[in-house]
C-alpha positions in Angstrom: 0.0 0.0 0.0 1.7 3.7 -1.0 2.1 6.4 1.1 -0.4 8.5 -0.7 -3.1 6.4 -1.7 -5.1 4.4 1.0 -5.4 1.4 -1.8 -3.2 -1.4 -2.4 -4.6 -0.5 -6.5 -3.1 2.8 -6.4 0.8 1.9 -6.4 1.0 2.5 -9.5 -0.3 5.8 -9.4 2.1 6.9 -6.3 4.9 5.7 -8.4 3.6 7.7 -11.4 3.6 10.9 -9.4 6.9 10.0 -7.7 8.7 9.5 -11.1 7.0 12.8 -12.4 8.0 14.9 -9.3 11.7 13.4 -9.8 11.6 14.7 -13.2 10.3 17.7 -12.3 12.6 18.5 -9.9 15.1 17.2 -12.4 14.3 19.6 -14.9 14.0 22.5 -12.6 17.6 22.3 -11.2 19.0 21.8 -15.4 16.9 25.3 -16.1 18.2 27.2 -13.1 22.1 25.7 -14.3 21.3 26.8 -17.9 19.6 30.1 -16.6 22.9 31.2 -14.5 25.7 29.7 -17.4 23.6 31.9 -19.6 23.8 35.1 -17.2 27.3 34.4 -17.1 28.3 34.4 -20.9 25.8 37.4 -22.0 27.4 39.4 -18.9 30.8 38.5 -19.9 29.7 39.0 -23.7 28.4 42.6 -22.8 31.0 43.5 -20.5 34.1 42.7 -23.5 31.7 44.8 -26.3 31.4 47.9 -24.1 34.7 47.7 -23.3 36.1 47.1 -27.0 33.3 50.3 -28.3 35.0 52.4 -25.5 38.6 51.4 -26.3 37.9 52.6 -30.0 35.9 55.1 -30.2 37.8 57.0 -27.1 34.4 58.2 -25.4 33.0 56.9 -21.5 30.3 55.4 -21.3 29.8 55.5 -17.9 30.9 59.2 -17.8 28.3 60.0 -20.6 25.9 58.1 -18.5 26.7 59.9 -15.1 26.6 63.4 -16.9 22.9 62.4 -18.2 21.6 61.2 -14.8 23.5 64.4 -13.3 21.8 66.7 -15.9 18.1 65.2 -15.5 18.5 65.2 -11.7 19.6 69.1 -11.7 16.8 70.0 -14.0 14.5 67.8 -12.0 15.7 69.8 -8.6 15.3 73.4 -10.7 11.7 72.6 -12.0 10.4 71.8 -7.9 12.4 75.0 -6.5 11.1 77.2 -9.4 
């Protein structure tokens, strides 16, 4: 008799529902893997084309960023003060 299932009949159906959880479970821990290896690469992948566009072309991005934000903010603080 299963854990599950009150019924000597329903074995079958507990191991059914064990194998399918096992798979489950399975499959969850190979997307989350894939998920972070993924993460990893693009990052990686990003990080080197930045880098390369900035080593060519001679401009920051992060400075031309950080001037942007800087600029909104100041305007932002301007237009409540009046």
């Amino acid at each position: 008799m299963g854990k599950i299932f009150k019924t000597p009949s329903d074995d079958s159906t507990e191991a059914t529902l064990r194998a399918m959880h096992i798979t489950n479970e399975l499959d969850n821990y190979y997307e989350r893997g894939w998920g972070w290896l993924r993460t990893i690469i693009f990052t990686f992948v990003g990080v080197m084309i930045t880098s390369a566009y900035e080593f060519h072309s001679e401009t920051s991005i992060w400075e031309n960023t950080a001037d942007w934000f800087i600029g909104k903010l100041t305007n932002w603080i301007e237009g409540l003060l009046g």
